[in-house]
C-alpha positions as CSV (number, residue, x, y, z in Angstrom):
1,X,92.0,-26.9,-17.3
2,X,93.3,-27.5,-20.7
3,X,92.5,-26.0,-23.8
4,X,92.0,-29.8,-25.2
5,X,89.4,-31.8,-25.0
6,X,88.9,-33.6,-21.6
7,X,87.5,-36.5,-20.1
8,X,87.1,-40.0,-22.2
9,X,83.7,-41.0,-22.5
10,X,82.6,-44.7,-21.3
11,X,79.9,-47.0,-22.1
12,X,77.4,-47.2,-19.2
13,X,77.4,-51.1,-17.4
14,X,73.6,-52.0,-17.3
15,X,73.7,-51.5,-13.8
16,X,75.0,-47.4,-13.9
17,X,71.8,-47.8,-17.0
18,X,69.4,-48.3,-14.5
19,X,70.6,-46.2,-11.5
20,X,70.7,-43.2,-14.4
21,X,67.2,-44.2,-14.8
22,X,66.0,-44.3,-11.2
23,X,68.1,-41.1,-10.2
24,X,66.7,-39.0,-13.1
25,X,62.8,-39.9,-12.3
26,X,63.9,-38.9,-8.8
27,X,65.8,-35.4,-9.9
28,X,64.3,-34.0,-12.7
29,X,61.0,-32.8,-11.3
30,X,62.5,-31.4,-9.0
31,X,64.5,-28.9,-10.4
32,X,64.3,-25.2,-10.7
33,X,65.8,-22.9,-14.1
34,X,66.3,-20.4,-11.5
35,X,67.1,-21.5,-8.0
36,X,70.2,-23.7,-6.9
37,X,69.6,-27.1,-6.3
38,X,70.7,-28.8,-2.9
39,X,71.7,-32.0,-2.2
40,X,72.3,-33.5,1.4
41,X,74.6,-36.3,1.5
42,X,73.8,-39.4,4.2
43,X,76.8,-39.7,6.2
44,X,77.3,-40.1,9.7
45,X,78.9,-37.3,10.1
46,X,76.3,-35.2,8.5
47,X,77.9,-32.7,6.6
48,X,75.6,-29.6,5.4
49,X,73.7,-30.2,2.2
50,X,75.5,-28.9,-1.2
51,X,74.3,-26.2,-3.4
52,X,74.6,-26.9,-7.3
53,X,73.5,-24.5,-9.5
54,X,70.4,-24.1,-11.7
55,X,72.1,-24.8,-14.7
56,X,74.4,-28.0,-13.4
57,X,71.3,-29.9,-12.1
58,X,69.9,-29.4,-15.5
59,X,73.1,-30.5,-17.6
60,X,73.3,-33.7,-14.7
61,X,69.6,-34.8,-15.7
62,X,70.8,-35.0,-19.4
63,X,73.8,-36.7,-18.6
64,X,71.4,-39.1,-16.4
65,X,68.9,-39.0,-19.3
66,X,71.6,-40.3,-21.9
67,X,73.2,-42.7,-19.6
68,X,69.7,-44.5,-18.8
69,X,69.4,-44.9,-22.9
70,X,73.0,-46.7,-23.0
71,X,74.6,-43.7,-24.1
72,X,78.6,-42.4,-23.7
73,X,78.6,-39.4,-22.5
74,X,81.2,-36.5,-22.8
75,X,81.7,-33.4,-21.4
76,X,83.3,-30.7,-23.7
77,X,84.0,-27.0,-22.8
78,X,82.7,-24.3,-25.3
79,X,86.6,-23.2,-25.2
80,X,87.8,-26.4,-25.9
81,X,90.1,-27.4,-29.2
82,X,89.3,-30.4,-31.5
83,X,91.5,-32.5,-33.2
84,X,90.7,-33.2,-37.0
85,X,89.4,-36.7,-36.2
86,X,87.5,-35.7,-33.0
87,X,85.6,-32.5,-35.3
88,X,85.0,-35.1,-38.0
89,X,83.5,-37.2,-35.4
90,X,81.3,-34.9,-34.0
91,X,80.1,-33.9,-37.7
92,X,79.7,-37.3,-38.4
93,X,81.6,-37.0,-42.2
94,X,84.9,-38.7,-42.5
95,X,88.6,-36.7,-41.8
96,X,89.1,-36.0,-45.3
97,X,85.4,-34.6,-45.8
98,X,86.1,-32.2,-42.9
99,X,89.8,-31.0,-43.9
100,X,88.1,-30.3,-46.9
101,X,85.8,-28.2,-45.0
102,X,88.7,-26.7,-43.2
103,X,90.5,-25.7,-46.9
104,X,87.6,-24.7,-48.4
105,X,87.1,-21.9,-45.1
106,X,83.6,-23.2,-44.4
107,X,84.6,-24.0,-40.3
108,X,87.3,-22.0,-38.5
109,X,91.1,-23.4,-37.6
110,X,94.4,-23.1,-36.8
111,X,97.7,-25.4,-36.8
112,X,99.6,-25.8,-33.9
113,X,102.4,-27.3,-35.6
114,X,101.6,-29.0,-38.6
115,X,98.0,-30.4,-36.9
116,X,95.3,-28.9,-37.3
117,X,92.9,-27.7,-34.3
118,X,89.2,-26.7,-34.6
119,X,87.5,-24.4,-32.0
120,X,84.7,-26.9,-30.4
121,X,82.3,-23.5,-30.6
122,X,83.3,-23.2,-34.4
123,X,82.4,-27.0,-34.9
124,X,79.0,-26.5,-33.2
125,X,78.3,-23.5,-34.8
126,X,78.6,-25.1,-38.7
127,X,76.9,-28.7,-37.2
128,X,73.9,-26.4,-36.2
129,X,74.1,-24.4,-39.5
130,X,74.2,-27.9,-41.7
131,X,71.3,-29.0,-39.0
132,X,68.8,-25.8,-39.9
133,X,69.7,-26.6,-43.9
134,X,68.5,-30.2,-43.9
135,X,65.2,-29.1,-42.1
136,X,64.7,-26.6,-44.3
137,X,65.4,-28.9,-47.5
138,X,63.1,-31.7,-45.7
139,X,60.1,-29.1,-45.1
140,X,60.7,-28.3,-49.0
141,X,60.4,-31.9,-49.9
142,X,57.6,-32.6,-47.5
143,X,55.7,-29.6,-49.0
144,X,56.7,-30.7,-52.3
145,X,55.1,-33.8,-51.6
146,X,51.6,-32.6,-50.7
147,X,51.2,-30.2,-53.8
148,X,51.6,-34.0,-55.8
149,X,49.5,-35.6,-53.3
150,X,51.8,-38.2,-52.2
């Protein structure tokens, strides 16, 4: 597999929106953290059920859950390398705000050529970081709030 970031995502029709539904309500409970999941295909020629692991089944229920919302839905491995746009994207700030970023040394890169690439995990890990800062400043407000009673 590539080191580049895979698979396109697509909008779900209405009808894949309510199949996600129904197959979720069907799937989640019955899912384990620890034991494999199996699944038996109806064919006639009845082939032997297939194992998926713990963790799969769990990842397929959130894809189902975000497809039955209307959601795209993209699959990106933790080793996977980002283009400036596609980071920017998933930071939600514009290109310019994350090169920025990038020259300032506040999220790991490299050029391959005279593009830049960003390490997905690198991304994540600064989108979680900015994440636990808001919260923080939000409970400081909200606190804030209640000492002036509003």
């Amino acid at each position: 597999m590539s080191a580049t970031v895979p698979l396109t995502p697509f909008i779900p029709s209405e009808e894949d929106v309510k199949l996600a539904k129904e197959t979720k309500k069907i799937l989640a409970p019955r899912l384990s953290w620890t034991s494999p999941f199996d699944l038996r295909a109806i064919n006639p020629l009845k082939e032997p059920s297939i194992k998926i692991p713990a963790q799969a089944a769990h990842l397929l229920v959130q894809i189902l859950d975000e497809m039955s919302r209307g959601n795209a839905v993209k699959l990106i491995p933790v080793h996977a390398e980002l283009t400036t746009q596609e980071a920017a994207d998933l930071l939600n700030v514009s290109r310019p705000t994350l090169i920025r970023l990038l020259d300032e040394g506040k999220i790991e890169f490299h050029k391959v050529g005279t593009h830049r690439r960003v390490p997905f995990k690198s991304a994540l890990a600064y989108k979680r970081q900015i994440d636990t800062e808001r919260k923080a400043a939000l409970a400081e407000l909200a606190a804030y709030d209640q000492e002036l009673g509003i």
